[in-house]
N, C-alpha and C positions, 0 to 999 in steps of 0.2 A: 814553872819550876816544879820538879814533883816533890809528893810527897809521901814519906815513908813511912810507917807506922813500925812504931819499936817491938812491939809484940807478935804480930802476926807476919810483918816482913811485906804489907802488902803496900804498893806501888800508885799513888794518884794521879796522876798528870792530867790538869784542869780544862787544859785545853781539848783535849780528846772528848774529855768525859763530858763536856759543857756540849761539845759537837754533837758526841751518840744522844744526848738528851734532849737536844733538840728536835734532832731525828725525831726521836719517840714521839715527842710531841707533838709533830707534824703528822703522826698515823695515828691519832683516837682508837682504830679499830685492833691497834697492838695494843693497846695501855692496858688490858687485864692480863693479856699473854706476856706484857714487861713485869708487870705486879705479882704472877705469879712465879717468872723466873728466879726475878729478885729474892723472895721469901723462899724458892729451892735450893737457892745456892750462895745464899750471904754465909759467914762463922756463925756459928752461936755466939750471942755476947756480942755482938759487933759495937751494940750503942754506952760497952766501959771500957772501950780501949781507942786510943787514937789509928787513924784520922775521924773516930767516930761516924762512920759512913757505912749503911750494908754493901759491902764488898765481897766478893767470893774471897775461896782460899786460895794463897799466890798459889800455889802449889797444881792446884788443877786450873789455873787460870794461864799458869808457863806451861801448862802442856797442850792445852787449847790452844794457844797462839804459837808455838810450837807448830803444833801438826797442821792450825792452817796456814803462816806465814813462813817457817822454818826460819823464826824465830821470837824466841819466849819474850824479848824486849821492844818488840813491835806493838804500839797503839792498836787496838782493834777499825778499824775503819767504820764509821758509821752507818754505811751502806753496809754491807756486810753484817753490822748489828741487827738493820731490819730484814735481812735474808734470813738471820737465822731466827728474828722473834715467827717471821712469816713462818716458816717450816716447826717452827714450835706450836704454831696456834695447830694447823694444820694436821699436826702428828695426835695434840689434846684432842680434837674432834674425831678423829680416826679412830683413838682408846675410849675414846667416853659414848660412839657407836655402838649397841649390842645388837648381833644380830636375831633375827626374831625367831624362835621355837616352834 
């Protein structure tokens, strides 16, 4: 059953989320690239307002799922979550390269 948070309007639904988190868990070598998504894209304030969970904003979260599934009320798929932690490790090593002078 999901669950909605009165203030931010954002959306839980346990069974997905229990899914991608497993995911994660199974890749060690995402779990600083999941750690720093998290702290990029939770609200401020996440831990005084219900479901008290760092969550992104619905708002860029339905447009995310939006443009990947052409639609904002589709679960993210777990596989897909680790596509995109992979492409995120990969993009931080890319920017944190400097080339040499």
């Amino acid at each position: 059953m999901p669950v909605r948070s009165r203030r931010s309007g954002a959306v839980v639904r346990p069974v997905p989320l229990v899914r991608s988190a497993a995911a994660v868990l199974g890749e060690p070598q995402l779990w600083p690239t999941a750690a720093r998504q998290v702290a990029r894209l939770t609200v401020p304030g996440w831990w005084r307002r219900p479901p008290f969970l760092p969550l992104p904003d619905r708002d860029y979260l339905g447009f995310r799922l939006q443009t990947m599934y052409g639609d904002a009320a589709r679960a993210p798929e777990a596989a897909d979550l680790l596509t995109w932690l992979r492409w995120c490790r990969q993009f931080d090593q890319l920017t944190r390269t400097r080339p040499s002078s």
